[in-house]
N, C-alpha and C positions, 0 to 999 in steps of 0.2 A: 225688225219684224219680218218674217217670211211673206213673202205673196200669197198669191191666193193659189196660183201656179203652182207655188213651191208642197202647198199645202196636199194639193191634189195627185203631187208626183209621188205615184208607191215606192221609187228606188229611194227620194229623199227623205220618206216619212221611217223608212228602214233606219236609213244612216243617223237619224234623229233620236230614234229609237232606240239605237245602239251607243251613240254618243250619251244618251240620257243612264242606260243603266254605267256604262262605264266611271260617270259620274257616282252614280249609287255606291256602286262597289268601292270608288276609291274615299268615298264621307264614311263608310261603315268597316273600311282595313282602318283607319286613321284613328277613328272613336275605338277600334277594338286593341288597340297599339298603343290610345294614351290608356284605354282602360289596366291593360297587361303593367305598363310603368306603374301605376299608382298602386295596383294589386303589390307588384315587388317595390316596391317603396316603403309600402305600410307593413308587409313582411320584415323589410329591414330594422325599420324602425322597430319594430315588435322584438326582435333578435337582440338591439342594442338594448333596449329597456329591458328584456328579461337579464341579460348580459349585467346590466348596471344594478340591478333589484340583487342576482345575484353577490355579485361585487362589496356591492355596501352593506349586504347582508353579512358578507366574510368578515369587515372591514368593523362592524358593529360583534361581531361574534371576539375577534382581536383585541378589541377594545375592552369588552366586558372581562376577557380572559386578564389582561393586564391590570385593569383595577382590583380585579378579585384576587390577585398574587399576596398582597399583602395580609390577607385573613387569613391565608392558605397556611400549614404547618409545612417544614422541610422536608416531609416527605411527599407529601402531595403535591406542591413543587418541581421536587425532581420527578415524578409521576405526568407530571404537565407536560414539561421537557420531555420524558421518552415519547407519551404520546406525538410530539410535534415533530421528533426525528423518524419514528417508526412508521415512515412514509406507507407502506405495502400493508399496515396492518396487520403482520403475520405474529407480534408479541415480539418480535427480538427488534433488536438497530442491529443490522448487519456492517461488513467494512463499507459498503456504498456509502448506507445511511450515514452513518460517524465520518465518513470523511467530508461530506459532503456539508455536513453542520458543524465540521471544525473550518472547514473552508472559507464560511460566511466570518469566522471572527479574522480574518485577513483579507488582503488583499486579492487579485485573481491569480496573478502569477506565484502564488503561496500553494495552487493544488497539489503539487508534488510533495511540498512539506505538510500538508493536511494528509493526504495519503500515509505517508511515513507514519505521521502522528498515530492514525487509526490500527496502523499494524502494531504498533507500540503499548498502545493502549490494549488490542486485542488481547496479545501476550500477554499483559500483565493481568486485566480484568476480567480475561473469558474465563471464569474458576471451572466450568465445568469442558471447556476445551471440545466448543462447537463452531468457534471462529464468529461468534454473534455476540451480542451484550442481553441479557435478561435486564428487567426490571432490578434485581437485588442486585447486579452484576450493575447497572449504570447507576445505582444509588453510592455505590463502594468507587468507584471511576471520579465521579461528584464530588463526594467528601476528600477524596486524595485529591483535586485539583484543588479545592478550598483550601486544604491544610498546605500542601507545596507553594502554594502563592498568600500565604499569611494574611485570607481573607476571610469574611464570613461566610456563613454556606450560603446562605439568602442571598446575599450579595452575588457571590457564583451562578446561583442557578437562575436568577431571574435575567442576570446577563442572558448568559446563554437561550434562556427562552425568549427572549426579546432580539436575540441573531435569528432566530429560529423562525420567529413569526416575520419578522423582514425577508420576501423573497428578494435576490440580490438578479440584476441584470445578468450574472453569466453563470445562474444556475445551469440551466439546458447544457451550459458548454460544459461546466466542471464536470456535469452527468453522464455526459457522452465520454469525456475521456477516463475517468472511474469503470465506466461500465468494459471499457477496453481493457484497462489496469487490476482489471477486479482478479480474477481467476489466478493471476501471479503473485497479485499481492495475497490471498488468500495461504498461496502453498507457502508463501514466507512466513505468515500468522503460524501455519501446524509446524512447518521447522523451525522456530525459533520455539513456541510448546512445548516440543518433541524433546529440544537440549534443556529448555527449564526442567522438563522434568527430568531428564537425565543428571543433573546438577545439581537438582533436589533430593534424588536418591541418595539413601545412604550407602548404600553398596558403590556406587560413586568415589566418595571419599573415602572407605576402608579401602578401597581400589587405588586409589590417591595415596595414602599412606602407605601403601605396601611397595609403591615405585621411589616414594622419596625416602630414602635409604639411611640418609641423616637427621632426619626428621625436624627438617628449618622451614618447613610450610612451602616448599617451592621445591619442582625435580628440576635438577640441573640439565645441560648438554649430556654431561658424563652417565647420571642418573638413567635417562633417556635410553641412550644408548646400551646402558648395560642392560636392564631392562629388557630391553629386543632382542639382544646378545645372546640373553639366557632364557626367554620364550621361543625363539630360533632356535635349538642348538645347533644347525648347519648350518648358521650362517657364519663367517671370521670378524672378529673385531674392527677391522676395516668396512666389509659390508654393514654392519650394526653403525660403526658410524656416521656413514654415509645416509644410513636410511634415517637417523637422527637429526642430520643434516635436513631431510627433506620434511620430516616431521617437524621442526621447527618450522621450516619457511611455508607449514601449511598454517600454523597455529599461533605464530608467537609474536603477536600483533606491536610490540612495542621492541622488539629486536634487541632483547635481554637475555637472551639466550639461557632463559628458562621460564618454564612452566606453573603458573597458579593454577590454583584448581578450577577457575571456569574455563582454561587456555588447555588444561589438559583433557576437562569435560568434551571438551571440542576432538581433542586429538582421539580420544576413545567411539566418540560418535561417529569422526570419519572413517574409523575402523570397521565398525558396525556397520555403516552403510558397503563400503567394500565387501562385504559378505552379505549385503542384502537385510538386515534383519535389524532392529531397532534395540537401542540398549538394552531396554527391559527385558530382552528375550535372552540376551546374552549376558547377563551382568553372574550369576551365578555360574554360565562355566569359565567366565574371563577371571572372578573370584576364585574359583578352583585351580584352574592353568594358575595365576601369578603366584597363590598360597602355594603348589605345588615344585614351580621351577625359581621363585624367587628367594628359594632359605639360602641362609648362609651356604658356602660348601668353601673347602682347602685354597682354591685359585681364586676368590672373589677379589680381595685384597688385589693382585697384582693385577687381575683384568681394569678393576676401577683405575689402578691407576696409569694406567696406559692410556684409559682414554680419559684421564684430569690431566696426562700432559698434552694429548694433542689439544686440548681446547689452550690450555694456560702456555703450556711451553711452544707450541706451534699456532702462531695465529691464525694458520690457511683456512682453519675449520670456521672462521668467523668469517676469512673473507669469502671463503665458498659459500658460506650462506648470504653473505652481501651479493655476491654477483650472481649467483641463483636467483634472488630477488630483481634484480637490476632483469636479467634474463627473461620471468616469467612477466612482468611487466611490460615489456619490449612487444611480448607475442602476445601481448593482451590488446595494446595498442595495434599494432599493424594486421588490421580486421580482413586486410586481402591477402596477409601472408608472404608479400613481395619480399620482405627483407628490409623493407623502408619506413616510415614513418610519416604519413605526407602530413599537409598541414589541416586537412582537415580531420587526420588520424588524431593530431597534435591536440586540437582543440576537442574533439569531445572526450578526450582522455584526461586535461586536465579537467574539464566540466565534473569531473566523476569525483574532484578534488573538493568543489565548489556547487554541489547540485542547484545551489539557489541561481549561480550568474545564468545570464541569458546567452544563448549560442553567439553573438555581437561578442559580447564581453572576452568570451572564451577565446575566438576568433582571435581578439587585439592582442589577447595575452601568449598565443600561441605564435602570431606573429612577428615580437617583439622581439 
């Protein structure tokens, strides 16, 4: 208790004074400090409850979709499915969309093979060659996976919409590397289009029949060569075979040194882009040119067979295209152009053999 003294003194009744509101002030920061916590507390709490209301709303929405599959007919179905892939809601599944829900039926390390898968698919099911899937375009996708795997359709599609309704922990991640891959894989979907439909023209194949000379469904080496020999006429039959030479080791994937007609579709495309212009622009005057310089005439007989013995009588022309191979391989690997092959050249070169092993894998293999 203060005196009476103390009471009377003006400088201590100040400092009492002072001390009393200091008090005040620091009881009403404290009440306004828990008031602020419990204000964001109850906001939290609001955020997770609207959060979980939502949630289970989703989760009751899943549920009702999945019981209702069974009344639904096959087409309404696969209707379900597009909706559940056609994330953006624009009407199509785009390459993202489709890879990303072929993704879910594998593992995570599968993205690269789900990517592939979608440009495969692309090519085969975009009928109208927009690089997207319509509705009619993923109902035809559907029924061919059903029939390719000797299952039901129902059986197919409710899988698939039951990967579709499971988000998978490394969506975000497959998303993010798609969304990098998209734009490449994209020009692979129109070039590979591009030669389907090149391969589906019939001017194609009259173009195909008019180089295979003997008419056994395949242009030989010799075939090849004559061919260019006589769309050239300055070039010598050494150049002509030379350049056959390289026209195989662009095209002729199984090292039979001759040509089917999807192997020579290929060879007519690379032509076509070398002049810039897509088959269809060129297929009537490359029909004209072959009908034109390809008729019989007096020398054909001896030309063919000069170059049926360099392939049969001389083997150099196989092995030139083996070491041309071995060659163009070599500068494919060695990415810094040294002249060497180091080991990390080693292993993502074979990787290319194996796209599914993991860089470790490759690594050991290159090592060994």
């Amino acid at each position: 208790m203060p005196s009476d003294r103390q009471c009377e003194d003006p400088e201590w009744q100040h400092e009492k004074k002072n001390t009393v509101l200091r008090s005040t002030s620091a009881a009403q920061e404290k009440k306004t400090a828990i008031s602020e916590l419990v204000t964001c507390a109850r906001t939290s709490l609001d955020s997770q409850a609207r959060q979980l209301e939502y949630l289970s709303a989703k989760v009751r929405d899943k549920l009702d979709l999945l019981n209702s599959l069974q009344s639904k007919t096959p087409a309404e179905q696969i209707k379900v499915l597009f909706q559940e892939w056609d994330t953006n809601r624009d009407g199509f599944v785009d390459f993202q969309e489709l890879a990303l829900g072929l993704s879910r039926l594998g593992p995570q390390e599968l993205i690269g093979a789900a990517a592939d898968s979608a440009v495969k698919c692309l090519t085969e099911f975009d009928a109208d060659q927009n690089q997207k899937l319509s509705l009619d375009e993923m109902d035809t996708f559907v029924k061919n996976v059903a029939e390719q795997s000797h299952s039901e359709l129902a059986d197919v599609t409710q899988l698939l919409i039951l990967t579709a309704l499971q988000s998978q922990p490394q969506d975000k991640v497959n998303q993010t590397i798609l969304s990098v891959v998209r734009n490449e894989a994209v020009k692979r979907v129109k070039k590979a289009q591009e030669y389907t439909r090149a391969l589906k023209d019939p001017r194609m194949s009259e173009l195909f029949r008019t180089f295979d000379r003997n008419s056994d469904g395949q242009i030989s080496f010799a075939e090849l060569a004559f061919a260019i020999k006589k769309l050239d006429t300055s070039s010598s039959l050494a150049e002509a075979r030379s350049l056959g030479v390289d026209c195989l080791l662009l095209v002729d994937a199984d090292s039979q040194r001759h040509l089917g007609e999807p192997e020579f579709a290929k060879f007519i495309q690379r032509l076509c882009i070398l002049c810039g212009k897509k088959f269809t622009e060129l297929a009537d005057k490359l029909l004209a040119l072959a009908h034109a310089n390809l008729g019989p005439s007096a020398d054909d007989d001896s030309a063919m067979m000069e170059l049926q013995e360099s392939v049969t009588g001389r083997p150099d022309a196989a092995q030139t295209l083996a070491d041309r191979k071995v060659h163009h391989l070599f500068d494919l690997w060695d990415k810094d152009g040294d002249g060497k092959i180091s080991l990390v050249e080693l292993a993502l070169g074979l990787r290319k053999f194996h796209p599914s092993a993991s860089i470790n894998e490759a690594a050991s293999k290159a090592a060994e």
